[in-house]
C-alpha positions in Angstrom: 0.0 0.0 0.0 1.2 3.7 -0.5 2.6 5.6 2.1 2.4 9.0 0.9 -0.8 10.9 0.4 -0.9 11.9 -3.2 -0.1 8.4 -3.8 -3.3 7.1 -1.7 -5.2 9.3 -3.3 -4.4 8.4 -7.1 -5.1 4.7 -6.0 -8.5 5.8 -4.7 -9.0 8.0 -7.7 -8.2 5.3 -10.3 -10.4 2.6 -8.5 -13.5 5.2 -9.1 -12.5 5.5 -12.8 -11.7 2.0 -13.1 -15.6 1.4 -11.8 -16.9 4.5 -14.2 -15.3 2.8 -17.0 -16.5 -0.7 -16.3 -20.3 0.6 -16.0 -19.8 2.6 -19.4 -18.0 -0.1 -20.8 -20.1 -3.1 -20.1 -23.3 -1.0 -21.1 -21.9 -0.4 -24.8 -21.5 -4.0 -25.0 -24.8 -4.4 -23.9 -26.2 -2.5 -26.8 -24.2 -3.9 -29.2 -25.1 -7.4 -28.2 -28.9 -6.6 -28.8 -28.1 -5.0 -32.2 -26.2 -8.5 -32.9 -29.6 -10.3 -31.7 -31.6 -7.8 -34.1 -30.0 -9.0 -36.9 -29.8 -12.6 -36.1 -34.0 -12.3 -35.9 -33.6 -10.3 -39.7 -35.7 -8.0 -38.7 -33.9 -4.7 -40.5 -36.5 -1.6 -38.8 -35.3 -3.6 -35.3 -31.7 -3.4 -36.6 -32.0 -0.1 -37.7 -33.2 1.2 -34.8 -30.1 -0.7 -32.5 -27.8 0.3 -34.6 -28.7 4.3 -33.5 -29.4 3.5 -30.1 -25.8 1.1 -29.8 -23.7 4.1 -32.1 -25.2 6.8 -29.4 -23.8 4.9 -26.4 -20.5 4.2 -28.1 -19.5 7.5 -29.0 -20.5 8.8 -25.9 -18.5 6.2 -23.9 -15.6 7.7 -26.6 -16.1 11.2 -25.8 -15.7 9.8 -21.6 -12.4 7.9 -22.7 -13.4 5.0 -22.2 -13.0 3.7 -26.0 -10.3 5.1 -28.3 -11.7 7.0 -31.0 -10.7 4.7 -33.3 -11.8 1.5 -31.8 -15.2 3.3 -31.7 -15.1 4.0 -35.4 -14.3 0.4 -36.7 -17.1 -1.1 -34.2 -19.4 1.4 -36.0 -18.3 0.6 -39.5 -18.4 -3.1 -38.6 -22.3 -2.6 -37.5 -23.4 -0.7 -39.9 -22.2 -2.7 -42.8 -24.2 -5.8 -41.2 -27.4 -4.1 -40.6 -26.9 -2.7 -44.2 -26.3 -6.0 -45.8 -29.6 -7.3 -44.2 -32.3 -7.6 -47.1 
């Protein structure tokens, strides 16, 4: 354990962030996992509508650091090229 106080405090500081980023984190996949279940059903208005709903939450967990910007831009390219080659 640390001894001196700035030290104690950045370990307290990063196990909040740590928790922030695991809530923001796990709800993205969340989102993204129901968009992957909307176009497993084929249903492409359901799709559609994930897709805006799962983009939302990814970019805002980007603009929170939690994702690298680019990361964020590949999942979204990678999601809405499936929902676009739904028929």
């Amino acid at each position: 354990m640390a001894n001196i106080k700035s030290a104690k405090k950045r370990v307290l500081v990063s196990r909040v962030r740590a928790e922030r980023n695991k809530s923001i984190r796990s709800e993205a996949k969340t989102y993204v996992k129901k968009l992957e279940a909307a176009i497993a059903s084929g249903d492409k208005a359901a799709a559609a509508e994930a897709l805006k709903t799962a983009t939302g939450v990814l970019e805002k967990a980007t603009s929170k650091g939690v994702y690298h910007k680019n990361t964020t831009s590949r999942k979204i390219s990678r999601m809405s090229k499936a929902v676009n080659a739904m028929e």
